[in-house]
N, C-alpha and C positions, 0 to 999 in steps of 0.2 A: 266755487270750492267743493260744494258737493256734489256739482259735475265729476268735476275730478275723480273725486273717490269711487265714484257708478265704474268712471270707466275703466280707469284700475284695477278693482276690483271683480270688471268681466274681463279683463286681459289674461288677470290670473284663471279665470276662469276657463277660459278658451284654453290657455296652455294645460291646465290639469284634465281638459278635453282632449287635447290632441295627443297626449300623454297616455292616458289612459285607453282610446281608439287604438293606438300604438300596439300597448301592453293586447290587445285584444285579437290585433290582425294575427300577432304572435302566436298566439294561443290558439288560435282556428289552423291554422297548418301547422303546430303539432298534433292536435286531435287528428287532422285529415291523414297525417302522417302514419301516427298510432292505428288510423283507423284501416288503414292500409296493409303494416303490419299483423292484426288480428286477419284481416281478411285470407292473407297468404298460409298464417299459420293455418286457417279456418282448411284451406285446401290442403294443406298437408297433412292434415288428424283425418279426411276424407281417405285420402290412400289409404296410410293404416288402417282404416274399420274396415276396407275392402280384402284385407288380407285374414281377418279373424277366421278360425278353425268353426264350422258347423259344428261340430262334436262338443267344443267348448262350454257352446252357447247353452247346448239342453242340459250340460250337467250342472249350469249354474242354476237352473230353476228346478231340478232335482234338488241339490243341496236347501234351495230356498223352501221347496214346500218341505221337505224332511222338520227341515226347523222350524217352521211356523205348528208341523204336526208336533214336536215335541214339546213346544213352548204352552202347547194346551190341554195336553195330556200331562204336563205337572202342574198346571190350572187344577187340572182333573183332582189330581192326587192329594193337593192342597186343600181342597174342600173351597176352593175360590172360583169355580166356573159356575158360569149361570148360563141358562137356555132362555136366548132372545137378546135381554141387555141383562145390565148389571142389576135392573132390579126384578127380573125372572126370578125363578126358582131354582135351588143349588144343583146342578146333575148328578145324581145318584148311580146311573147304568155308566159300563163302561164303554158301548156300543152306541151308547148315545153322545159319549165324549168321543170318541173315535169318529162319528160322523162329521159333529160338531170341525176337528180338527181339519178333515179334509174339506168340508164345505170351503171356511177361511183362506185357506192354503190356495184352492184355487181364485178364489174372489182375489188374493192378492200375486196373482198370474201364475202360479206354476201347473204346469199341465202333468197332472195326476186324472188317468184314464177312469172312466166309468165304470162300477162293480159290474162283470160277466155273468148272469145267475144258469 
């Protein structure tokens, strides 16, 4: 009798196995599917970046340091910039917040040429 119920009990078993294996082969050929679709899109966002304007490209790292420069020149005016970290010393000169601004600017890529003396 309690043969019985072992074997029963791996019957259901194997079916919730073969059941599940199922659900699973399923699910690997829609991934492979999906993963086929990203792939193609993958090649057609390629063309498009082959067509972007040079010109484009420099004035968004112009706009981008402008604004990193402004964002620390009203640090500046707020009396909330520090030289080094936050717990430096308040910047007082305006030529030293002006440096300040361009240093960052470039560190976060925008290409702002070297002062000419």
């Amino acid at each position: 009798m309690a043969k019985d119920k072992v074997i029963s009990h791996l019957k259901g078993d194997i079916k919730t196995f073969k059941k599940e294996a199922k659900e699973d082969r399923e699910l690997m050929k829609s991934l492979k599917h999906k993963k086929h679709e990203h792939e193609e899109s993958k090649k057609h966002e390629k063309k498009k970046h082959k067509k972007k304007d040079p010109k484009k490209h420099g004035s968004e790292k112009k706009t981008e340091g402008r604004s990193k420069i402004k964002k620390v020149m009203h640090e500046f005016k707020e009396g909330e910039l520090h030289s080094g970290s936050k717990k430096g010393p308040v910047v007082t000169n305006p030529r030293q917040a002006l440096a300040i601004s361009i240093s960052e600017a470039r560190k976060s890529g925008a290409k702002i040429p070297k002062n000419k003396k």
